[in-house]
C-alpha positions in Angstrom: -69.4 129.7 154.7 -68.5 133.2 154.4 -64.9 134.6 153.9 -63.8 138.4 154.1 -61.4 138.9 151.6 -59.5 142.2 151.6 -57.6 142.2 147.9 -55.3 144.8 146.4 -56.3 146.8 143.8 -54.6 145.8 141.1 -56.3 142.5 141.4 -60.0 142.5 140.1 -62.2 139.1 141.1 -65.8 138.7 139.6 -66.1 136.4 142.2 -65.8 138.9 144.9 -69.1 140.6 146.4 -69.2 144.1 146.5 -69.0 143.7 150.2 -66.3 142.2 150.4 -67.2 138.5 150.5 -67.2 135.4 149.2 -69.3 132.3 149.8 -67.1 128.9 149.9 -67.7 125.4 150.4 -67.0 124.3 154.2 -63.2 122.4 154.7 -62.4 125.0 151.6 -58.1 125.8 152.2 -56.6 128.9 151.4 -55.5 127.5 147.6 -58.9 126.7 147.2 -59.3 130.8 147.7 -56.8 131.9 145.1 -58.2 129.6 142.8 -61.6 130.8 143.1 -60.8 134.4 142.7 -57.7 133.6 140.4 -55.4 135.3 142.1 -52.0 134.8 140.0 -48.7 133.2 141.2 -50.5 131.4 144.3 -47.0 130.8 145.6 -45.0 133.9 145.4 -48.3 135.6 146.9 -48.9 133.3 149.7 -46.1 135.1 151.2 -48.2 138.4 151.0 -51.7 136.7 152.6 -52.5 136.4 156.0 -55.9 134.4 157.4 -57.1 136.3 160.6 -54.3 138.8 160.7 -51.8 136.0 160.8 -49.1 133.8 158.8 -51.1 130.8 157.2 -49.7 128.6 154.3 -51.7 127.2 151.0 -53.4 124.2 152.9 -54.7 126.6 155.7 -58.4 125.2 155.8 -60.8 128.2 156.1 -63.6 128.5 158.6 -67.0 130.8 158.6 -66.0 134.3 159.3 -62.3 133.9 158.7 -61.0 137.7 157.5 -58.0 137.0 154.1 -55.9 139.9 153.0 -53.7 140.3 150.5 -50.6 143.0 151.2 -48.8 144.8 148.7 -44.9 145.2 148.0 -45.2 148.9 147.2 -47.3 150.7 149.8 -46.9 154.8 149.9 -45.9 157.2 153.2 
């Protein structure tokens, strides 16, 4: 299945396609995600994900087409 993942830029995953995307296996959960693109502290950042625009906790399972982004603390304005 394929997951949009929008990450911030201070965190760089090989794992990533240039589009954007990243293939996973289906029933795949949110910490299945950070581990894949080891993202660091999965716990502090959870709080800084959403799934779909939304709230979603570590055993969040994933489905095709699901959108993840990853917000910052410091943002600029």
């Amino acid at each position: 299945m394929l997951i949009k993942v929008y990450l911030p830029p201070y965190i760089k995953s090989s794992r990533l396609c240039e589009n954007g995307y990243v293939t996973m296996e289906e029933g795949a959960t949110l910490k299945d995600l950070f581990k894949l693109l080891e993202v660091p502290y999965p716990h502090g950042m959870v709080h800084l994900c959403r799934v779909n625009y939304e709230k979603a906790g570590l055993s969040r399972e994933l489905k095709d087409g699901d959108t993840v982004s990853f917000f910052t603390l410091i943002s600029g304005g």
